[in-house]
Wavefront OBJ file of the C-alpha trace (Angstrom):
o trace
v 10.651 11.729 -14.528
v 7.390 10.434 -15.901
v 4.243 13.105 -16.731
v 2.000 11.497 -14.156
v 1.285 9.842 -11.503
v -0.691 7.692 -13.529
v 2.310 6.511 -15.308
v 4.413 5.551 -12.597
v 4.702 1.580 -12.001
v 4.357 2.122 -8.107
v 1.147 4.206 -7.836
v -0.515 1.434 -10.586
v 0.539 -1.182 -8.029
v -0.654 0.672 -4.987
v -3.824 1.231 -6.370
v -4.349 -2.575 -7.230
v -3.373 -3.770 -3.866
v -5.773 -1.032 -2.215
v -8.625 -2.552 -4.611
v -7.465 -5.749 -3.073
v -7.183 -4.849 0.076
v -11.304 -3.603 -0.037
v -12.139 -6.943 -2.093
v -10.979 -8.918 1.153
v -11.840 -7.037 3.760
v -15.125 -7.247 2.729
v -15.439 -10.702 3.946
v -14.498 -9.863 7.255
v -16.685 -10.306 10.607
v -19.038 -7.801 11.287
v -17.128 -6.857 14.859
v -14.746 -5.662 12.845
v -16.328 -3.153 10.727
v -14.931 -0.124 12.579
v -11.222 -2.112 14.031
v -9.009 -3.786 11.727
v -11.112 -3.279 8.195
v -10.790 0.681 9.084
v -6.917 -0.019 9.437
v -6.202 -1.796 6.355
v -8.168 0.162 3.766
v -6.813 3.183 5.928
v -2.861 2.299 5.117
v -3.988 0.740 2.037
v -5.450 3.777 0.567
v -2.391 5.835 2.096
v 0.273 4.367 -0.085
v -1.128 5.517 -4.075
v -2.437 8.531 -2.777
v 0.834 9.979 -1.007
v 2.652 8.485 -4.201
v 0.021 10.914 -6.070
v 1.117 13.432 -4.226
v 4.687 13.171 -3.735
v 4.385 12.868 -8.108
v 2.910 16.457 -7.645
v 5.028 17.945 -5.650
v 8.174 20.401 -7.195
v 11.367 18.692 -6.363
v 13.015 15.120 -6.132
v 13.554 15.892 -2.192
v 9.782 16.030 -1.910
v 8.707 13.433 -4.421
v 11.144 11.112 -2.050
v 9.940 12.324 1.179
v 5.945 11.492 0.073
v 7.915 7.781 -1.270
v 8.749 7.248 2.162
v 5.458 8.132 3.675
v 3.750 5.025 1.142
v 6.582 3.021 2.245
v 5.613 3.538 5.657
v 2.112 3.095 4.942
v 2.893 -0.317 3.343
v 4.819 -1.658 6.268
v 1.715 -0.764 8.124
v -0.361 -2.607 5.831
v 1.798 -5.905 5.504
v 1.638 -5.647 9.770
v -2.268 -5.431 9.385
v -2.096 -8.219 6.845
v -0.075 -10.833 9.509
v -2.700 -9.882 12.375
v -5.665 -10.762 9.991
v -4.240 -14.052 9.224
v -3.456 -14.915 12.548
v -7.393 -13.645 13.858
v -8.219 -16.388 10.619
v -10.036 -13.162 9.156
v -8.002 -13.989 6.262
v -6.878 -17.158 4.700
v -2.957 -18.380 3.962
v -3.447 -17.911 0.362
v -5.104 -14.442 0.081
v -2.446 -13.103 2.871
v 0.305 -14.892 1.029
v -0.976 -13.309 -2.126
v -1.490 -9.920 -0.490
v 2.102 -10.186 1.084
v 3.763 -11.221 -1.954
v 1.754 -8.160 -3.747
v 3.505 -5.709 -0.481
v 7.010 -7.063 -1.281
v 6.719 -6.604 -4.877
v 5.711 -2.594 -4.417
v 8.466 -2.393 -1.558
v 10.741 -3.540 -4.352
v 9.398 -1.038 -7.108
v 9.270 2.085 -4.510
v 13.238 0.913 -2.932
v 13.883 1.703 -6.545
v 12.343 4.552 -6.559
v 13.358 6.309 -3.891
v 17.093 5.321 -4.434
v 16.687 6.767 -8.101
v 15.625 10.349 -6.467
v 18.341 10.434 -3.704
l 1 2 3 4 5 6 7 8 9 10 11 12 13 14 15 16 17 18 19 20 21 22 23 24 25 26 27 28 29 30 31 32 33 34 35 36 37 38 39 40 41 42 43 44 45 46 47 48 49 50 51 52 53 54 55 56 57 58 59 60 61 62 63 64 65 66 67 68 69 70 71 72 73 74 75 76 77 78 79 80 81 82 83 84 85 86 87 88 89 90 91 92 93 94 95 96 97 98 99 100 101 102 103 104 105 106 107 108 109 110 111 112 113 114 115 116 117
């Protein structure tokens, strides 16, 4: 296994699409300062850090478990991502980009986990 979470491919990709995730959402309506903006940097934010701490943790079993939990976060996030485009809070491109960015880490962490169980 790598030394650090730093040096895993997954949590560098998480922590990119959270940084996108807060560029975008900062453009959203005022209404939904506390609703949907709370959501998606929520989840967002969710899938480095429980790959952090997954990285941390003793065994594979763990380190997979805490995988699962980002995975779960991102699904969360890509359903957050389709209800902002459909509100029009976000535009085609950024949610396609944002999406694509989703399926990419789903890929990367699919990996991962299968490599640890």
């Amino acid at each position: 296994m790598t030394q650090t979470f730093r040096d895993l491919i997954a949590w560098q990709l998480a922590k990119a699409l959270a940084r996108q995730v807060y560029e975008i959402t900062r453009k959203f309506p005022s209404e939904e300062k506390f609703g949907l903006v709370v959501q998606l940097r929520r989840a967002a934010v969710s899938i480095p850090s429980n790959i952090a701490e997954g990285r941390g943790r003793g065994t594979k079993k763990d380190f997979a478990h805490f995988l699962m939990q980002a995975r779960g976060s991102l699904y969360e996030l890509e359903t957050q991502i389709e209800l902002a485009n459909e509100l029009q809070y976000l535009s085609q491109s950024a949610s396609v980009r944002l999406l694509e960015a989703c399926n990419e880490l789903s890929r990367v962490l699919n990996g991962l986990i299968n490599s640890l169980t």
